[in-house]
C-alpha positions as CSV (number, residue, x, y, z in Angstrom):
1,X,0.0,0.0,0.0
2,X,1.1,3.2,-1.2
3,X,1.8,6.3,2.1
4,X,-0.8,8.8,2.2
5,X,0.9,12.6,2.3
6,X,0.4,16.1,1.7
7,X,0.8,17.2,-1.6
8,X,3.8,19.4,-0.3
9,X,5.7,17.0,0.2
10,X,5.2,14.7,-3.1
11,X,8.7,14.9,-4.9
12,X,9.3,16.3,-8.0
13,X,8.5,14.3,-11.0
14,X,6.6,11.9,-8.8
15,X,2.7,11.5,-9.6
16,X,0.0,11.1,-7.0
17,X,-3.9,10.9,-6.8
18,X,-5.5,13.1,-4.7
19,X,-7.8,11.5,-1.6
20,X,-9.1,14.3,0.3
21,X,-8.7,18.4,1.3
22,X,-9.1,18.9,4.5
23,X,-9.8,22.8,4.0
24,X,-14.3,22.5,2.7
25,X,-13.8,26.3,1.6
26,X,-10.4,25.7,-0.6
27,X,-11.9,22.5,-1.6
28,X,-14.2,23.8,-4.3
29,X,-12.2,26.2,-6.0
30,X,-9.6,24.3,-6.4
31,X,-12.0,21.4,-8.0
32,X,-12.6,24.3,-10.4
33,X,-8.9,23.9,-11.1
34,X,-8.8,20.0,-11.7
35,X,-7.8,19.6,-7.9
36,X,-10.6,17.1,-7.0
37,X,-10.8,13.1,-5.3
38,X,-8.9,11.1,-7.8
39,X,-7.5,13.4,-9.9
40,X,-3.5,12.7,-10.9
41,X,-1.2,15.6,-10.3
42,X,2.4,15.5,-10.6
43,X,5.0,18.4,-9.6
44,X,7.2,20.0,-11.8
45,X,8.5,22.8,-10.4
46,X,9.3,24.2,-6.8
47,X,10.3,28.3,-6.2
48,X,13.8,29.1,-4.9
49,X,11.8,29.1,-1.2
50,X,10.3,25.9,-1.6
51,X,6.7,27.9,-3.2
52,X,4.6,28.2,-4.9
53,X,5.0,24.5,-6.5
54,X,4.0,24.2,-10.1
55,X,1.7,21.0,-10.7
56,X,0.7,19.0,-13.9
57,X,-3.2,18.4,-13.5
58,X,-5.7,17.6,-16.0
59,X,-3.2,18.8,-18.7
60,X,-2.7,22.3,-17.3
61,X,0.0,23.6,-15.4
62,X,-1.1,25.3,-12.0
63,X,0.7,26.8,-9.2
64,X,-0.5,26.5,-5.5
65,X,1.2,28.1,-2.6
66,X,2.6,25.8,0.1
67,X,-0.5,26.9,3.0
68,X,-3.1,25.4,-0.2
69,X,-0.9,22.0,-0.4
70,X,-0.7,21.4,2.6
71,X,-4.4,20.8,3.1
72,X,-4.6,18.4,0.3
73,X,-3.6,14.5,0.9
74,X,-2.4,12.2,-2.0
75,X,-1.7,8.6,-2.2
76,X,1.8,8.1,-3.6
C-alpha cells in the first residue's frame, strides 16, 4: 500500500492521486482547477523558497502556494 501525504511534500516528478482536502472552503475552487478526489497531479517545479510548486493536473499547469498544499492529501 502506497503512504498517504500532503501534496507538499510529493517529490518532483513523482505522480500522485489526490484522496481528500481537509480545507471544505479551498476544496471547491480548487476542484474548479482539476484539484478534486482522484485526480493525478504531478510536480514539476518548486520556487527558490520551496513555493509556490507548479503542478501537472488535468493537462494544465497550476501553481498553489505551500499553505493550499498542505491541506490536500495524495496517495503516492
Amino acid at each position: 500500500m502506497s503512504p498517504i501525504v500532503k501534496l507538499n511534500e510529493l517529490p518532483l516528478g513523482h505522480s500522485a492521486y489526490i484522496i481528500d482536502s481537509k480545507d471544505k472552503v479551498q476544496r471547491e475552487r480548487l476542484s474548479e482547477l482539476g484539484f478534486y478526489n482522484g485526480a493525478c497531479v504531478k510536480p514539476l517545479f518548486r520556487g527558490v523558497f520551496g513555493q509556490p510548486t507548479a503542478f501537472l493536473v488535468q493537462n494544465a499547469v497550476i501553481a498553489l502556494r505551500r499553505r493550499e498544499c498542505e491541506n490536500i492529501l495524495v496517495n503516492e
